[in-house]
Backbone as XML, in Angstrom:
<?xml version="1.0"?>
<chain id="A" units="angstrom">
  <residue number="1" name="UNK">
    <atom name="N" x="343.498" y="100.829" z="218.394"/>
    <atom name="CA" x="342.260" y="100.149" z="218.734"/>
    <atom name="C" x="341.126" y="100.774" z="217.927"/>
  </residue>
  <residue number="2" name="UNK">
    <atom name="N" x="340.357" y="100.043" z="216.893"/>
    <atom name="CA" x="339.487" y="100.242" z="216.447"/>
    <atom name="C" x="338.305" y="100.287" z="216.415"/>
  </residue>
  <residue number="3" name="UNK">
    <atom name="N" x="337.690" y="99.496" z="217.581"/>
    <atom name="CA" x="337.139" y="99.077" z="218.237"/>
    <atom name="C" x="336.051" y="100.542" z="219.340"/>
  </residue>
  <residue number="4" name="UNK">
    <atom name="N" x="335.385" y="101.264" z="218.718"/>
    <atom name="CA" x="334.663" y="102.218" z="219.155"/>
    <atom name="C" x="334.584" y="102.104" z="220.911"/>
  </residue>
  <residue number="5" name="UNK">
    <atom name="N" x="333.863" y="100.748" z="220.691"/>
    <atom name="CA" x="333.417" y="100.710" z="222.058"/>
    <atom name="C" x="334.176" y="100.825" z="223.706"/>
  </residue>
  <residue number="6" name="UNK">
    <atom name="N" x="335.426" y="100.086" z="223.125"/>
    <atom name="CA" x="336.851" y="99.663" z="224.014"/>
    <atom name="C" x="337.252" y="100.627" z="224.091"/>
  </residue>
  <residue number="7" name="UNK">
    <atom name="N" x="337.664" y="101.495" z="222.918"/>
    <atom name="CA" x="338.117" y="103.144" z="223.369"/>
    <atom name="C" x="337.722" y="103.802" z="223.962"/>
  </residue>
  <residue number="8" name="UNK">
    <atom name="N" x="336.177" y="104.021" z="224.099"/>
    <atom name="CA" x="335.628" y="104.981" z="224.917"/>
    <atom name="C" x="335.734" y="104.113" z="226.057"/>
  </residue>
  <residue number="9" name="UNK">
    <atom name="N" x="335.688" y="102.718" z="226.121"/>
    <atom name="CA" x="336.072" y="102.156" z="227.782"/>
    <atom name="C" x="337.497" y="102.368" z="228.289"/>
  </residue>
  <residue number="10" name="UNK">
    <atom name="N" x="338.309" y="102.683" z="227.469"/>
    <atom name="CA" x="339.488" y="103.210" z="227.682"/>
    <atom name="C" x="339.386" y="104.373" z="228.112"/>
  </residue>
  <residue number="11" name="UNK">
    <atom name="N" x="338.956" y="105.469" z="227.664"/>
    <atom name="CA" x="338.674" y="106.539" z="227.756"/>
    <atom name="C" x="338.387" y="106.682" z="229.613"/>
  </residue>
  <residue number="12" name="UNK">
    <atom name="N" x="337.300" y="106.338" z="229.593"/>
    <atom name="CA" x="336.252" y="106.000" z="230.437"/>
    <atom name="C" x="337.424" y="105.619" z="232.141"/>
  </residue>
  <residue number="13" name="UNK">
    <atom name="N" x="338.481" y="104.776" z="231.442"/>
    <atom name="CA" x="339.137" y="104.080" z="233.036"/>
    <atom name="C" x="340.338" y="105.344" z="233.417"/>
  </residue>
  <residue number="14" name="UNK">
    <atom name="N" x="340.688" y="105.570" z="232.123"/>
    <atom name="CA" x="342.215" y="106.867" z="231.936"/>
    <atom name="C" x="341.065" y="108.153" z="232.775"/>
  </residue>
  <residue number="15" name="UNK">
    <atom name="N" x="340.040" y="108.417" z="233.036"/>
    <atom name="CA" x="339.566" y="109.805" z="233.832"/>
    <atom name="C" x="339.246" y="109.169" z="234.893"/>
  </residue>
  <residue number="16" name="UNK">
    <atom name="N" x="339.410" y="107.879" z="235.334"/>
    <atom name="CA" x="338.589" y="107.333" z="236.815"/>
    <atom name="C" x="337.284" y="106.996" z="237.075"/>
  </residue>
  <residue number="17" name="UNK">
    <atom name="N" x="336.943" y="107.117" z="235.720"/>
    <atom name="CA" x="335.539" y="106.835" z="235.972"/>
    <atom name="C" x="334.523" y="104.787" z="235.668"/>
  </residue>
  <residue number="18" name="UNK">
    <atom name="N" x="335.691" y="104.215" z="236.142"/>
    <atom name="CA" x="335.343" y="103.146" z="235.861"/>
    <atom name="C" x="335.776" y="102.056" z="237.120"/>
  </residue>
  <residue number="19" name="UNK">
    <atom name="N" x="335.085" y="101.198" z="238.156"/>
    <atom name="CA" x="335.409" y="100.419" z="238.927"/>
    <atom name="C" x="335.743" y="99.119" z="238.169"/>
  </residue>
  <residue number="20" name="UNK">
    <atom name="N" x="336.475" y="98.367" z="238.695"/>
    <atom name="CA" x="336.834" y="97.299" z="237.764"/>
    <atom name="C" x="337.115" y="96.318" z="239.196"/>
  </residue>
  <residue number="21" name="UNK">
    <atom name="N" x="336.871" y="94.813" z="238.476"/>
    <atom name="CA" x="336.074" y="93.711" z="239.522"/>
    <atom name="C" x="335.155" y="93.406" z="240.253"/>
  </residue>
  <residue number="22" name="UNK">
    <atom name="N" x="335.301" y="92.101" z="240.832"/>
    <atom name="CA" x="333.669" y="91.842" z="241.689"/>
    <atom name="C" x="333.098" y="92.920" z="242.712"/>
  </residue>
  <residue number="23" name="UNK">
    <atom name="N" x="334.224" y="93.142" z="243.486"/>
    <atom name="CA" x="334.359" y="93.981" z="244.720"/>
    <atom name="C" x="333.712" y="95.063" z="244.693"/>
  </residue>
  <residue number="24" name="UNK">
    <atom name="N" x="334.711" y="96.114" z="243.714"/>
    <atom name="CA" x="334.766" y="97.752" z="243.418"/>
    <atom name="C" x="333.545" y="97.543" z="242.818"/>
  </residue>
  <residue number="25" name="UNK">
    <atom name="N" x="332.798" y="96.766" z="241.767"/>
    <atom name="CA" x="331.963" y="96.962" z="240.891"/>
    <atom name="C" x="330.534" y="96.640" z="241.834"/>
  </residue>
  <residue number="26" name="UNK">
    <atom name="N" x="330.020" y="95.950" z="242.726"/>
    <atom name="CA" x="329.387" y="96.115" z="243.685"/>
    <atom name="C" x="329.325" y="96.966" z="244.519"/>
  </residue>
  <residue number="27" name="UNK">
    <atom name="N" x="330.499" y="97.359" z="245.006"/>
    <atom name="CA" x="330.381" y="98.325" z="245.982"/>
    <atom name="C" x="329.957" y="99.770" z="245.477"/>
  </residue>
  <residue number="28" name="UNK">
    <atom name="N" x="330.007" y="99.788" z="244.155"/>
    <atom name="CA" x="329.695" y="101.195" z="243.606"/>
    <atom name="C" x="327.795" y="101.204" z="242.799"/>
  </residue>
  <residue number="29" name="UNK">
    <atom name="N" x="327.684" y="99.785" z="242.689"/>
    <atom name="CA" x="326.156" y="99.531" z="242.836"/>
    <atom name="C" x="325.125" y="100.206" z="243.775"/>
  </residue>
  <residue number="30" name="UNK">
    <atom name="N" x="326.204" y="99.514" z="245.131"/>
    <atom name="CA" x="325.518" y="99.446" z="246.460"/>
    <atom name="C" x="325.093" y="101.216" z="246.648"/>
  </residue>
  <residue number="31" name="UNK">
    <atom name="N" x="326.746" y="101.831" z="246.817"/>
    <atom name="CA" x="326.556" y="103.182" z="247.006"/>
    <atom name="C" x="326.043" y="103.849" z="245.836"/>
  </residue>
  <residue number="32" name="UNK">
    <atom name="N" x="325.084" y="103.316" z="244.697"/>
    <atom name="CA" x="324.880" y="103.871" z="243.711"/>
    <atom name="C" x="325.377" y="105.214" z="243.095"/>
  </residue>
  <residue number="33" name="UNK">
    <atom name="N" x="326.507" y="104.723" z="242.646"/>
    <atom name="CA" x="327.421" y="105.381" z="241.796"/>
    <atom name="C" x="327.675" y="104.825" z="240.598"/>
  </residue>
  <residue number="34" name="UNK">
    <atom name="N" x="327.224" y="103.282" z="240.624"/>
    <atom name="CA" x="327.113" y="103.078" z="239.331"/>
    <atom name="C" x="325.590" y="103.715" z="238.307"/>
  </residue>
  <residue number="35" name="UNK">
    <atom name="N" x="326.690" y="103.713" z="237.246"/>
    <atom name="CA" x="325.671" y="104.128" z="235.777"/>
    <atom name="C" x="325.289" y="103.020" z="234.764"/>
  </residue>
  <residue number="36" name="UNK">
    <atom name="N" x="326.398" y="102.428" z="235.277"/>
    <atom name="CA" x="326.325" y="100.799" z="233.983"/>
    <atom name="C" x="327.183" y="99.524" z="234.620"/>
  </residue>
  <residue number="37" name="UNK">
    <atom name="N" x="326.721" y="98.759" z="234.370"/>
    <atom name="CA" x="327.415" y="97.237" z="234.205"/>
    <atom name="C" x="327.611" y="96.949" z="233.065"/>
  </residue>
  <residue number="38" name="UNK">
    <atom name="N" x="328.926" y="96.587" z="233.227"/>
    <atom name="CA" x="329.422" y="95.690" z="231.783"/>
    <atom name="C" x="330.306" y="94.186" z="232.303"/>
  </residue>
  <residue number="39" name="UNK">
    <atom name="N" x="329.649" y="93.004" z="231.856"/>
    <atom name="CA" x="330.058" y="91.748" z="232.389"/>
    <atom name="C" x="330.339" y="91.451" z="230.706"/>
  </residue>
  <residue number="40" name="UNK">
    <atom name="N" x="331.650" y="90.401" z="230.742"/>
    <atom name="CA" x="332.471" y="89.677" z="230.089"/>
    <atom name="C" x="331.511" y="88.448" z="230.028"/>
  </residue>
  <residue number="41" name="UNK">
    <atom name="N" x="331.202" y="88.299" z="228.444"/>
    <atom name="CA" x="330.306" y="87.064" z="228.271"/>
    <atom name="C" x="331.433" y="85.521" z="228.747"/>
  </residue>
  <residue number="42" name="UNK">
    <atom name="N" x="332.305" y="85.632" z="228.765"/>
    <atom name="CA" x="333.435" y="84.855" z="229.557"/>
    <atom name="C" x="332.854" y="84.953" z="231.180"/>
  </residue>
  <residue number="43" name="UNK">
    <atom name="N" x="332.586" y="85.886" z="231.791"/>
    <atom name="CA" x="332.068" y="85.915" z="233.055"/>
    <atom name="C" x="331.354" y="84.564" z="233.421"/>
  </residue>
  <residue number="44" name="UNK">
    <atom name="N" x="331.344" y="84.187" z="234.633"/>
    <atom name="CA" x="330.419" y="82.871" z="235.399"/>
    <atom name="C" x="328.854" y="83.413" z="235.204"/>
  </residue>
  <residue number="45" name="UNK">
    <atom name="N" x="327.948" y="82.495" z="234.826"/>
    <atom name="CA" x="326.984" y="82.962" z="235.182"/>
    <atom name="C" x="326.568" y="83.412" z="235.968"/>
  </residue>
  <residue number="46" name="UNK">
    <atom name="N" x="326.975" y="82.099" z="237.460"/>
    <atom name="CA" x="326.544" y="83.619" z="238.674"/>
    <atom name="C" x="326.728" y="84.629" z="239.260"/>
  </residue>
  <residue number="47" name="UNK">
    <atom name="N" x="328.231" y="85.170" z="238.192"/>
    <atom name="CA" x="328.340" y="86.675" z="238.423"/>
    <atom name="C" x="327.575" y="87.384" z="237.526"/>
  </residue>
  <residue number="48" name="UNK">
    <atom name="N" x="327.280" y="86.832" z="236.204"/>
    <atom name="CA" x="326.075" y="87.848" z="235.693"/>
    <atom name="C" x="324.773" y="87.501" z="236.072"/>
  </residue>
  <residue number="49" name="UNK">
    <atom name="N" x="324.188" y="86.310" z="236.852"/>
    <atom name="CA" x="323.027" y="86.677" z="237.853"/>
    <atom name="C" x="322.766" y="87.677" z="238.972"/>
  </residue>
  <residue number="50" name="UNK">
    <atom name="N" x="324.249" y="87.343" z="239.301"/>
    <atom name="CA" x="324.672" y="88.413" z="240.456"/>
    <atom name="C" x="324.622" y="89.549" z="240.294"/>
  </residue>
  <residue number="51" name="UNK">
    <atom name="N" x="325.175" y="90.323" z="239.653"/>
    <atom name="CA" x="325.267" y="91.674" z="239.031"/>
    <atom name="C" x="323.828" y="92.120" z="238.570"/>
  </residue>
  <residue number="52" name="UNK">
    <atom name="N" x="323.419" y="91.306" z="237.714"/>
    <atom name="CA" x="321.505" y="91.803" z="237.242"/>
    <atom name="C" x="320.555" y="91.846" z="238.675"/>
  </residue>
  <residue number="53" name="UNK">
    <atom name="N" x="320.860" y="91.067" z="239.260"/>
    <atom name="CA" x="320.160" y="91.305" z="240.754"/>
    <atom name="C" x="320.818" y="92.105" z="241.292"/>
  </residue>
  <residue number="54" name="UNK">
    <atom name="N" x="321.723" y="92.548" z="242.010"/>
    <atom name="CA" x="322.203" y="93.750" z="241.991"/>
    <atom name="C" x="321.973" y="94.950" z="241.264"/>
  </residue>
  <residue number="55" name="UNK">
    <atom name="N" x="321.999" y="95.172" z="240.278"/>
    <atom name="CA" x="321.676" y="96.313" z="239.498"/>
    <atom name="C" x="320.016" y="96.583" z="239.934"/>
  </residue>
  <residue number="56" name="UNK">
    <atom name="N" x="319.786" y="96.023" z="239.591"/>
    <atom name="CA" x="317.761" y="95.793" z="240.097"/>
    <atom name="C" x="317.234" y="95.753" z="241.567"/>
  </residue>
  <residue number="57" name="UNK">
    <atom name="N" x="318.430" y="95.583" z="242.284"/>
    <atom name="CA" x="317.683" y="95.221" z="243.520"/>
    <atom name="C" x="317.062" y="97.058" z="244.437"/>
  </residue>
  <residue number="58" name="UNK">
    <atom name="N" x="315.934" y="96.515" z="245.091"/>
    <atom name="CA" x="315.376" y="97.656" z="245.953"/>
    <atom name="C" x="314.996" y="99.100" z="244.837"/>
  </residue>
  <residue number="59" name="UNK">
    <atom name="N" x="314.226" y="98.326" z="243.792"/>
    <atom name="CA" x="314.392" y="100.007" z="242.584"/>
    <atom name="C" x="315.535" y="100.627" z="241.808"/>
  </residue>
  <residue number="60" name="UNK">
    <atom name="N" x="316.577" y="99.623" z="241.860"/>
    <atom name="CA" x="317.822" y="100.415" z="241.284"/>
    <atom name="C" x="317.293" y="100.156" z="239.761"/>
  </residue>
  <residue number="61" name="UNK">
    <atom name="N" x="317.956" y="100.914" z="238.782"/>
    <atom name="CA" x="317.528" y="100.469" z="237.128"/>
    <atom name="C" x="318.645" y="100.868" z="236.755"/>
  </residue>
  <residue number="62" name="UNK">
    <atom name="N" x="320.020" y="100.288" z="236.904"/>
    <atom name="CA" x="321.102" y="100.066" z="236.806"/>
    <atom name="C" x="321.031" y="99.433" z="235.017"/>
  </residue>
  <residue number="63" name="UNK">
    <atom name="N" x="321.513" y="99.908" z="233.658"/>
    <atom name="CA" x="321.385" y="98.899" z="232.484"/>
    <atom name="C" x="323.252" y="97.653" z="233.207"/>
  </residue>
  <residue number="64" name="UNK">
    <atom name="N" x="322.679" y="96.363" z="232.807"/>
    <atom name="CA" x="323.214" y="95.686" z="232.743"/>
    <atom name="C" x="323.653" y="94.913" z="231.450"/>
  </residue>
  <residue number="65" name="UNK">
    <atom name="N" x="324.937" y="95.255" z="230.927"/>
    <atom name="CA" x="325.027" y="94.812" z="229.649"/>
    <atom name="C" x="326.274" y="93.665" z="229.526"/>
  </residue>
  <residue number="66" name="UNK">
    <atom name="N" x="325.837" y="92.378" z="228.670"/>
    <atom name="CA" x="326.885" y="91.340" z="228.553"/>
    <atom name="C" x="327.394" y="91.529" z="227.300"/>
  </residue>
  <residue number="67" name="UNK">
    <atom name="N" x="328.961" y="91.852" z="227.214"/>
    <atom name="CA" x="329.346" y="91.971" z="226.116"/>
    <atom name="C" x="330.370" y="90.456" z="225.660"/>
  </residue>
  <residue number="68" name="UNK">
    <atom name="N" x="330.202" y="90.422" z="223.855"/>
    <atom name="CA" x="330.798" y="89.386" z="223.399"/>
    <atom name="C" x="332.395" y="89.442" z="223.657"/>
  </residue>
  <residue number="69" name="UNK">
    <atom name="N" x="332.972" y="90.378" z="224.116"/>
    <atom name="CA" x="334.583" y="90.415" z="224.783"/>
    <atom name="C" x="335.513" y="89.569" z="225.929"/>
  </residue>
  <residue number="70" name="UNK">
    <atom name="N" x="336.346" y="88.404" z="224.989"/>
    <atom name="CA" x="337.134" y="87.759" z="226.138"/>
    <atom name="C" x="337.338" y="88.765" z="227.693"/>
  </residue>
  <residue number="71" name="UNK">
    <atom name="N" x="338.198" y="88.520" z="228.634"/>
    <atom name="CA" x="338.164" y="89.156" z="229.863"/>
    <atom name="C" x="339.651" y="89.862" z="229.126"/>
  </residue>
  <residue number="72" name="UNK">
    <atom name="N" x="340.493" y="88.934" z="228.165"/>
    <atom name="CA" x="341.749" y="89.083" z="227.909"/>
    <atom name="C" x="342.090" y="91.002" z="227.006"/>
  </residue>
  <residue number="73" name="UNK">
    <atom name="N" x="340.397" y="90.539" z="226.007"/>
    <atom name="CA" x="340.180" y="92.292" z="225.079"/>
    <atom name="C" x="339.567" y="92.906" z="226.020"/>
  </residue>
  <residue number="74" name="UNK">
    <atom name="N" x="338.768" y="93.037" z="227.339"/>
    <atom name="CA" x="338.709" y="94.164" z="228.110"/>
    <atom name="C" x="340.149" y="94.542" z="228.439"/>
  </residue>
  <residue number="75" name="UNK">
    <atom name="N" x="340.675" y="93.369" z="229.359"/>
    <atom name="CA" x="341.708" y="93.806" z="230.297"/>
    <atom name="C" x="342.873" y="95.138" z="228.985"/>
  </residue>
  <residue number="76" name="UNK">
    <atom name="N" x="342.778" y="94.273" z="228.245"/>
    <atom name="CA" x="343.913" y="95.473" z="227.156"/>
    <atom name="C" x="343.204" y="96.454" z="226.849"/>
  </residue>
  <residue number="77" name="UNK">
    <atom name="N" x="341.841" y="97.103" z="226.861"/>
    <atom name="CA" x="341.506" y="98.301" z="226.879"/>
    <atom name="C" x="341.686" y="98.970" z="228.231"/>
  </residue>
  <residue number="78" name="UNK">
    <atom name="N" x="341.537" y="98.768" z="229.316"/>
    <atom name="CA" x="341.226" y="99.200" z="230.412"/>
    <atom name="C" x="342.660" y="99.263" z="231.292"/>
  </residue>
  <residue number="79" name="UNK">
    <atom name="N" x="343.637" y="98.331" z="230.537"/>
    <atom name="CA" x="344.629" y="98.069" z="231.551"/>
    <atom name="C" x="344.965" y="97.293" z="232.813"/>
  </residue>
  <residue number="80" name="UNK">
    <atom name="N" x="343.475" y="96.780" z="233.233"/>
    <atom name="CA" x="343.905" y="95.317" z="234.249"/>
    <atom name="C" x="342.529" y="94.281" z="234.224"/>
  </residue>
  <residue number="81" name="UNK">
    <atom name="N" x="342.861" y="93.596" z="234.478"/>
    <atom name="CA" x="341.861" y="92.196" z="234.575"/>
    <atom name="C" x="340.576" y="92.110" z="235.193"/>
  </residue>
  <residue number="82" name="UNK">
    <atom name="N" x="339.659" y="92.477" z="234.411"/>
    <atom name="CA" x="338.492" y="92.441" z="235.288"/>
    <atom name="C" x="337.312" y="91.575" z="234.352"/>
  </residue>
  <residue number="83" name="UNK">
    <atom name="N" x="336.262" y="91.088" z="234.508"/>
    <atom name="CA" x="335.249" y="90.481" z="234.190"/>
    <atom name="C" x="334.271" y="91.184" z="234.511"/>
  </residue>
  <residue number="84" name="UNK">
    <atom name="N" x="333.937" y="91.997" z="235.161"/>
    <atom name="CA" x="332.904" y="92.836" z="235.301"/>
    <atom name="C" x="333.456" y="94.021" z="235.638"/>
  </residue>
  <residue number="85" name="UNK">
    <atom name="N" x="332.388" y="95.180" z="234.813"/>
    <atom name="CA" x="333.189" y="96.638" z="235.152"/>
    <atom name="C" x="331.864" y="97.746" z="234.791"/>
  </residue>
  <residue number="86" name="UNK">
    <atom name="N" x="331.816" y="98.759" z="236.041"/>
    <atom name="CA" x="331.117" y="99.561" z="236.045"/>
    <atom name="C" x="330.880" y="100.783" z="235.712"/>
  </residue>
  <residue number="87" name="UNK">
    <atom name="N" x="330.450" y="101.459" z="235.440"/>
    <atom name="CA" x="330.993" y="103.062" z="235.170"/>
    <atom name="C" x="330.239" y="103.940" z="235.566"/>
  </residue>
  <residue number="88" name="UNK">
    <atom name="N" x="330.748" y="104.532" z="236.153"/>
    <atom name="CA" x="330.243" y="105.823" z="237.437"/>
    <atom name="C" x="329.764" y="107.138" z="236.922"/>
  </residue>
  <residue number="89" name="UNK">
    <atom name="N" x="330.450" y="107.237" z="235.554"/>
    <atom name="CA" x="330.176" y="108.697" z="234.903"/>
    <atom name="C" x="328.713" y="108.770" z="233.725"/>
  </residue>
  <residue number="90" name="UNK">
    <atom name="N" x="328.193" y="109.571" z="233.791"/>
    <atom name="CA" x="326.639" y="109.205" z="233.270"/>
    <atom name="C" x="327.049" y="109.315" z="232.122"/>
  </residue>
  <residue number="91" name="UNK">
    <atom name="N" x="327.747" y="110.239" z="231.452"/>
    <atom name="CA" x="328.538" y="110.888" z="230.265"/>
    <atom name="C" x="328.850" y="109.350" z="229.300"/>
  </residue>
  <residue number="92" name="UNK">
    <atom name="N" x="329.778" y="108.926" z="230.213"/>
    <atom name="CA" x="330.233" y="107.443" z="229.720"/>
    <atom name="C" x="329.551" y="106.625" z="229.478"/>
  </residue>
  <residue number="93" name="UNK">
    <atom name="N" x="328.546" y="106.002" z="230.476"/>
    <atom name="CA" x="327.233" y="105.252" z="230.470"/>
    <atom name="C" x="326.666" y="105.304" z="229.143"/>
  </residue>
  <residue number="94" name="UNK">
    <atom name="N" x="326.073" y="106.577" z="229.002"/>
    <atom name="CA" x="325.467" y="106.553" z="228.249"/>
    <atom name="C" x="325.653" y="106.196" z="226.365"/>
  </residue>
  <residue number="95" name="UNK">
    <atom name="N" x="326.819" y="106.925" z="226.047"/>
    <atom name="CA" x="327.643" y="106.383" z="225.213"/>
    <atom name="C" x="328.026" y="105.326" z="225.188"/>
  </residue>
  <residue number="96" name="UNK">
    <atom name="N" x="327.922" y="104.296" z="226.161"/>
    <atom name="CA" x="329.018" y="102.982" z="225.696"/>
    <atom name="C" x="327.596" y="102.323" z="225.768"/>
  </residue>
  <residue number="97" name="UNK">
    <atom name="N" x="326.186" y="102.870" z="226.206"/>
    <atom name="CA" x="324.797" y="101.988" z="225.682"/>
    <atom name="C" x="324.556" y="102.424" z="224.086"/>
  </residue>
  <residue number="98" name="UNK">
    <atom name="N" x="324.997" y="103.560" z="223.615"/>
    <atom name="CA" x="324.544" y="104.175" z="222.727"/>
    <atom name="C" x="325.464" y="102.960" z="221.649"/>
  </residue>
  <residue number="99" name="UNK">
    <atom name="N" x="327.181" y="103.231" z="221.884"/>
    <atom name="CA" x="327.904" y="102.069" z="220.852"/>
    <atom name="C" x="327.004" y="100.542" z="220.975"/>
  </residue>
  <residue number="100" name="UNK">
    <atom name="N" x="326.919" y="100.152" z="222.198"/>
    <atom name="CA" x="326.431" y="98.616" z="222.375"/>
    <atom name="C" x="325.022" y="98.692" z="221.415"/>
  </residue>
  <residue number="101" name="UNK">
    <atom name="N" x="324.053" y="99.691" z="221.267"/>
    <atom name="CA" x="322.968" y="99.236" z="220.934"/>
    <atom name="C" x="323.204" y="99.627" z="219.460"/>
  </residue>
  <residue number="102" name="UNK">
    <atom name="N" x="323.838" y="100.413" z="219.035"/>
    <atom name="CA" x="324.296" y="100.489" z="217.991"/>
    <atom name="C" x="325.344" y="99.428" z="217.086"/>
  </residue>
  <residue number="103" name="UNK">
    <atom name="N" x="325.377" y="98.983" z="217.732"/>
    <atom name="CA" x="326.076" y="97.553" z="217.423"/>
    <atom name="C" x="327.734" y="97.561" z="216.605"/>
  </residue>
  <residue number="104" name="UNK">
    <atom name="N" x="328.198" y="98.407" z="217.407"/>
    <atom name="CA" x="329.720" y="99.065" z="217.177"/>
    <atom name="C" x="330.584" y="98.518" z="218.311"/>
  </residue>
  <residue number="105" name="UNK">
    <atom name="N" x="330.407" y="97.204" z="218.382"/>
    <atom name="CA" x="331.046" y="96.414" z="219.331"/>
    <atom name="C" x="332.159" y="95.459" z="218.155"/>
  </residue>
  <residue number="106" name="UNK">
    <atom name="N" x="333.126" y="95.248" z="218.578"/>
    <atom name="CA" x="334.115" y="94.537" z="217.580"/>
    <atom name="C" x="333.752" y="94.624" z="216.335"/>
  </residue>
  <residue number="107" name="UNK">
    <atom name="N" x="334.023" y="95.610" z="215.543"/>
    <atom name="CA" x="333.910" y="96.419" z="214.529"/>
    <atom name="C" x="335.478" y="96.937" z="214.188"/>
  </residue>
  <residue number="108" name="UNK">
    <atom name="N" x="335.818" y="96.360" z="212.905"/>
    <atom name="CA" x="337.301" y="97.087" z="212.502"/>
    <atom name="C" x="337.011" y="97.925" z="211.910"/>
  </residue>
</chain>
């Protein structure tokens, strides 16, 4: 995988530090443990309405990021099927804003 960004989201799920789906990925909002959102531009819109209101809601400043990745190229970095996925570790967070804004997203 060449792909900077996916590796370190690989990275990122292989230490536990990543909730994956609607459920886990809210619920780690709620108990703010999340560091990041990452929604599948494949995602429904009103799960990425959902999620940005969530991330934001009551003062949270959660970054919410939509990436150009089928659900099909997450799920094969991460290992299971998710459309939205969070990450709990600040370490991680921060790096996978640093690749995204750096624009090292599907990059061979």
């Amino acid at each position: 995988m060449n792909d900077k960004f996916l590796s370190l989201l690989g990275m990122a799920r292989r230490s536990g530090n990543l909730c994956l789906g609607h459920d886990a990925a809210v619920s780690s909002v709620v108990k703010n443990k999340a560091q990041l959102c990452i929604v599948s531009e494949e995602g429904s819109e009103r799960l990425k309405k959902e999620m940005k209101h969530a991330c934001s809601f009551e003062g949270k400043n959660i970054p919410v990021i939509i990436v150009n990745y089928e659900i099909t190229e997450l799920s094969k970095a991460i290992g299971s099927k998710a459309a939205v996925i969070t990450v709990t570790d600040e370490g991680f967070a921060s790096a996978l804003v640093k690749r995204y804004e750096e624009g090292q997203i599907n990059a061979d």
